[in-house]
C-alpha positions in Angstrom: 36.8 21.4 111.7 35.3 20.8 108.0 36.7 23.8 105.8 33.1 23.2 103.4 31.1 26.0 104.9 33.6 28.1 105.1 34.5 27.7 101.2 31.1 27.8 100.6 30.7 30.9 101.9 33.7 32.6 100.9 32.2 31.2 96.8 29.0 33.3 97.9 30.6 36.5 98.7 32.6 36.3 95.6 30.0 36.1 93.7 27.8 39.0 94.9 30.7 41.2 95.1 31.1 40.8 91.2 27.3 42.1 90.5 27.6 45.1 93.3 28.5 47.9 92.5 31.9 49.0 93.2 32.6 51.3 96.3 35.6 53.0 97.7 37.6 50.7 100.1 39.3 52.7 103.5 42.3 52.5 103.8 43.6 50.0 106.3 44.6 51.8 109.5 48.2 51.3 111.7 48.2 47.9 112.9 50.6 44.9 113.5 52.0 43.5 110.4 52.6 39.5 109.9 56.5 39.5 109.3 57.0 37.4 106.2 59.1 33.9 106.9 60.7 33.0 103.9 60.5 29.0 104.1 63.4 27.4 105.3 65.5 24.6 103.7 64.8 21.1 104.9 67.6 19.7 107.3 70.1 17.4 105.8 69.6 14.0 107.1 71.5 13.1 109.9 73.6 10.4 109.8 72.5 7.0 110.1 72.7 4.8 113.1 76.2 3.0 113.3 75.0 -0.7 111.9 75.8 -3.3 115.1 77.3 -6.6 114.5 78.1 -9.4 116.5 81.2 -10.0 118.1 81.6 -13.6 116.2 81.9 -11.5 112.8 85.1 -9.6 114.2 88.1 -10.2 112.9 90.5 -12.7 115.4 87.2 -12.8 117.5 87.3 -16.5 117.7 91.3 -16.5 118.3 90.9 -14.4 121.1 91.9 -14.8 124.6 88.5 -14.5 126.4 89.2 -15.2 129.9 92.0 -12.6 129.9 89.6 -9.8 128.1 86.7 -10.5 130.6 89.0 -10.1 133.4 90.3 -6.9 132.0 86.8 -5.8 131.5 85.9 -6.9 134.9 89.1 -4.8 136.9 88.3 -1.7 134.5 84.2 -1.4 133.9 84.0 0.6 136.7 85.4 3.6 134.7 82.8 4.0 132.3 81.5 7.2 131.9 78.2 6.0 129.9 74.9 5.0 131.5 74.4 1.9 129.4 77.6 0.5 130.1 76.3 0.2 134.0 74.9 -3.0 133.8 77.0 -4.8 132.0 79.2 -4.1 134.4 77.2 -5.1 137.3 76.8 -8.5 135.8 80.2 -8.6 134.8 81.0 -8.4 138.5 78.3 -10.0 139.8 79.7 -13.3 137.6 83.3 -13.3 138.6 86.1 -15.0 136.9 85.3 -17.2 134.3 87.0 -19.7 131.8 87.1 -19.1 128.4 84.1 -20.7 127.6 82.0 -18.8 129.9 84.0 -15.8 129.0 83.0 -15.8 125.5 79.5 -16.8 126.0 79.2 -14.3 128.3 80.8 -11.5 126.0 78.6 -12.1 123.1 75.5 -12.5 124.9 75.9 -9.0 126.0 77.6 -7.2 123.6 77.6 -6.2 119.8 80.0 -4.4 117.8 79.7 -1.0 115.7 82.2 -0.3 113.4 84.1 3.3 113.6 84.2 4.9 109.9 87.6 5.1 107.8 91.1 3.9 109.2 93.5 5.1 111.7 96.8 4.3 113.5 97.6 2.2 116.1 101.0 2.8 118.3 101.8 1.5 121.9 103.2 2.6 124.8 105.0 1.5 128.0 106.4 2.5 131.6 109.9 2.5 132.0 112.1 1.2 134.1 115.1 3.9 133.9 118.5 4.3 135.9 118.4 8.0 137.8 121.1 9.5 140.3 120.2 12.1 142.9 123.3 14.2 141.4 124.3 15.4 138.3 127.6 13.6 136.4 128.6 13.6 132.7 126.3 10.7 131.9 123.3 11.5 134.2 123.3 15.1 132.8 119.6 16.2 132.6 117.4 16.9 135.6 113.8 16.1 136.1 112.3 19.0 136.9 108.7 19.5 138.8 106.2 21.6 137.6 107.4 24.9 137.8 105.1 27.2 140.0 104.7 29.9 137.6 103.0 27.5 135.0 99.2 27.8 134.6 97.5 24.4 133.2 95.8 24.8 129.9 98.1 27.8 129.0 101.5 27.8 126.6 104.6 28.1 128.3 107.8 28.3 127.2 109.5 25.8 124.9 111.9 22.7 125.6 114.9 24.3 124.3 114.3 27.4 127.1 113.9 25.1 129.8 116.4 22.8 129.7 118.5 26.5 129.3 117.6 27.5 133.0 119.3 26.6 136.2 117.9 23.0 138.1 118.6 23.6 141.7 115.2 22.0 142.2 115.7 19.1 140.4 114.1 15.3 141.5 116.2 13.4 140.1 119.3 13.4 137.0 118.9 11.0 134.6 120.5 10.1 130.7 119.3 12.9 128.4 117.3 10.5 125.4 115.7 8.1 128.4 114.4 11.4 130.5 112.9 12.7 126.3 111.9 8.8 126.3 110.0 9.1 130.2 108.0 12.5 128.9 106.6 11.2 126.1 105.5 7.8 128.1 104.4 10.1 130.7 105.0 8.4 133.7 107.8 5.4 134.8 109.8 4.0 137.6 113.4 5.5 138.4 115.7 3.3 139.8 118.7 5.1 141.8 122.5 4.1 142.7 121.5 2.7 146.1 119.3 0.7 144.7 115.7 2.5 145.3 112.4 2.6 143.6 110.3 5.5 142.6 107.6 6.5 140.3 108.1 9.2 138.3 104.5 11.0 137.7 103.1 13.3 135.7 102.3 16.4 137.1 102.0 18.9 134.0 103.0 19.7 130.2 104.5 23.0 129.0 101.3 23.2 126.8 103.1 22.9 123.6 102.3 20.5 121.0 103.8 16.9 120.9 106.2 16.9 117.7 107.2 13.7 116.5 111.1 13.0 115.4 110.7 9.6 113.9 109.9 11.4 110.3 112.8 14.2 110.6 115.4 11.6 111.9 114.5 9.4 108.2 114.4 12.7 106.3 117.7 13.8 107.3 118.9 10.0 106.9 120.1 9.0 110.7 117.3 6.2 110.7 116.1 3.7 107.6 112.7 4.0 105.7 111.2 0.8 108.3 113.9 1.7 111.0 112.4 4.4 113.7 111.3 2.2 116.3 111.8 3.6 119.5 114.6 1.1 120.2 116.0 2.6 117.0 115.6 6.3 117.7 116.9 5.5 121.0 120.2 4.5 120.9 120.9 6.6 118.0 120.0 9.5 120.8 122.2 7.5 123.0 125.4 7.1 120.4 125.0 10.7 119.7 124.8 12.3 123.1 125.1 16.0 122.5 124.5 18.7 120.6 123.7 16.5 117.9 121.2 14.7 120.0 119.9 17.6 121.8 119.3 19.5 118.7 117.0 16.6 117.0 115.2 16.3 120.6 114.3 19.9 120.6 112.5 19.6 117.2 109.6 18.4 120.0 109.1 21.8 121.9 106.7 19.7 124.3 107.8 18.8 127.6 106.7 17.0 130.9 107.1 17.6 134.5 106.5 15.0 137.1 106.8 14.3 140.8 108.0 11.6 142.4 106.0 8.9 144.6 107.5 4.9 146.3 107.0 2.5 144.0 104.1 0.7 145.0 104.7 -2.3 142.6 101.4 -1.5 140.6 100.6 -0.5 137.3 100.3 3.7 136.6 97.1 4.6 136.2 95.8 6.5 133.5 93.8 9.7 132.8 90.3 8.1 133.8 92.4 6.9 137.0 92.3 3.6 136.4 95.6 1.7 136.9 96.3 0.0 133.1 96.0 -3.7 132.5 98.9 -4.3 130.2 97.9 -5.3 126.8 94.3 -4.2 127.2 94.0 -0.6 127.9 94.4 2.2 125.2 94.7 5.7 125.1 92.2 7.8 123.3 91.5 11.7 121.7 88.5 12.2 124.6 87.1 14.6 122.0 85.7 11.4 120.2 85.7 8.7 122.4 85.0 8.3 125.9 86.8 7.0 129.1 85.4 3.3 130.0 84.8 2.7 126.5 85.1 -0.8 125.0 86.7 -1.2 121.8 87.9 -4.3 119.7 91.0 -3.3 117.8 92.0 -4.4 114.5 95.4 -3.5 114.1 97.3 -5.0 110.7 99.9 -3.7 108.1 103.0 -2.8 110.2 105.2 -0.1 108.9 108.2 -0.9 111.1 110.9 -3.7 111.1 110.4 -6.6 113.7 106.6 -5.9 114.8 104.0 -8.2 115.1 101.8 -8.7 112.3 98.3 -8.3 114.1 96.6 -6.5 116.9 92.9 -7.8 117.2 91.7 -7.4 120.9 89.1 -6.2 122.9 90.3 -3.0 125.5 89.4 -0.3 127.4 90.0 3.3 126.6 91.5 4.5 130.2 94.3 7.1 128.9 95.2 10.0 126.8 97.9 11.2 124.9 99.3 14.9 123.6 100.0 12.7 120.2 96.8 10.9 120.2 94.3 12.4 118.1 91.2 11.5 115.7 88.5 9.2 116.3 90.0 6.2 115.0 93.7 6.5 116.9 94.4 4.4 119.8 98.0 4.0 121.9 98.2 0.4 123.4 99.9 0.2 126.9 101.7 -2.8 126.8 103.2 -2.8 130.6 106.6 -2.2 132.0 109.9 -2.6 131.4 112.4 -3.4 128.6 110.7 -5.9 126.8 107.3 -3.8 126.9 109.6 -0.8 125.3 110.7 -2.6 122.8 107.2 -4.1 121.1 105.9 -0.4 121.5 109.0 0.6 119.7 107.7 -1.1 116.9 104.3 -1.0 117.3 102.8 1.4 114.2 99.7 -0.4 112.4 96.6 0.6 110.1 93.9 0.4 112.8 90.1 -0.5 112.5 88.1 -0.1 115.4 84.7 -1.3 117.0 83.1 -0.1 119.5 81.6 -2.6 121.5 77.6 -1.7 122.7 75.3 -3.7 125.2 72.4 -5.0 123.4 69.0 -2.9 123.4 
């Protein structure tokens, strides 16, 4: 509608009202009253859309095992927990394996890369393979002890140094004092016992505590060098000093882990989106900024331990979790089972970048 006439007339009535002559006005009666709205601020601009890159820009991209990081992709897609990733894993499946070639091709034709702000840290993880006895003797002298019936998930209960204080007569298994510390903060392994038998050791619960590392106290205090607290490291000095000494530097963590046991099956543990882990290309992730099924390519660099690898630049799949694991750009590798697995973890502490990896629009 014009607002002309309107002005117009509004002009006109002006303009008689100045030559009338004046008369009283009455007073307005009770009526509803316009609230006044101050004017609000403009919102601050959101932020902007991650930029998207493509996969041949990435770092090691071209060095890259393909084949092996399709498969993975393939075996773990399933556990995605966002919509878009659906087809790309139908397709994935729908192709089967593939050669490098086809691998790659089929990677970057699907995928682009967005770049997670600022840097992080990478670690790894393992299962391990540990020696256990079904009785206690002056080596296998701490029990592994199932959740305890009186603990309520989500809530604190009480601390390491009060629990290993109680009596064990429903202990699982005895094992070495620093591998059982090593098994809790892995969170799951496989027991081997004196007769020869298998079993996985699962997690079942946490006393709700926080994890505390003791890789920075055991190189303030001087046990361990500057570039020396590699798990291997912190793990026979634990072993050497069996004892008070030990116990009192493994009680600086007040967290601790339960489990139950289950036969060994021969495959990998799964993690917390239930996926069993392909070695070398799953990681755990803080789930309150990045989600199970995820694809990432990691850019790991800039070791700070002795003996590590250089680089970590591969594409994997967030599948796990971790009580240590926290921030947006933080990722755990799981780098399989056994001793040789334990020891690369050991050492395993890099600046991280990470991409995640987003089907094309």
């Amino acid at each position: 509608m014009s607002l002309r006439p309107v002005l117009g007339a509004a002009v006109a009535a002006l303009s008689l009202a100045a030559c009338a002559t004046p008369t009283a006005v009455p007073p307005l009666g009770p009526g509803p009253v316009a609230p006044h709205e101050p004017r609000k601020p403009p919102l601050p601009p959101g932020p902007e859309p991650a930029r998207r890159v493509e996969l041949t820009t990435l770092r090691g991209w071209a060095a890259e095992d393909h084949a092996e990081a399709f498969r993975a992709f393939r075996e773990t897609c399933h556990a995605a927990r966002r919509r878009e990733l659906a087809d790309a894993c139908a397709r994935a499946r729908a192709r089967g394996p593939m050669g490098p070639s086809d691998a790659r091709s089929f990677l970057e034709e699907v995928f682009q890369a967005e770049a997670l702000p600022g840097d992080g840290v990478l670690t790894a993880y393992f299962a391990p393979v540990y020696a256990a006895r079904r009785k206690p003797d002056a080596e296998f002298s701490m029990p592994v002890r199932p959740k305890p019936a009186d603990l309520v998930n989500g809530e604190a209960y009480a601390e390491r140094a009060e629990i290993e204080a109680r009596p064990a007569a429903d202990a699982i298994a005895w094992m070495r004092p620093e591998e059982l510390f090593f098994l809790q903060i892995q969170g799951s392994g496989v027991l081997v016992f004196e007769d020869g038998r298998r079993m996985k050791a699962l997690y079942a619960a946490t006393n709700g505590r926080p994890f505390v590392g003791i890789a920075n106290p055991m190189r303030d205090r001087g046990l361990l060098g500057r570039d020396n607290t590699s798990g291997e490291a912190i793990r026979a000095w634990l072993a050497a000093n069996r004892g008070p000494a030990a116990d009192e530097i493994m009680r600086l963590n007040p967290r601790y882990a339960f489990f139950r046991l289950a036969p060994d099956d021969g495959k990998p543990p799964a993690g917390a989106a239930n996926v069993p882990l392909p070695a070398g290309r799953a990681i755990a992730v803080d789930p309150a900024f990045n989600t199970y099924g995820d694809v990432f390519w990691i850019d790991g660099e800039a070791p700070l331990l002795a003996g590590a690898f250089p680089t970590y630049r591969r594409l994997v799949t967030a599948l796990d979790t971790g009580g240590a694991i926290k921030g947006p750009v933080r990722a755990d590798l799981y780098l399989g089972e056994g001793p040789a697995a334990g020891t690369e973890a050991g050492r395993v502490r890099h600046t991280l970048r990470m991409y995640r990896l987003v089907p094309r629009q």
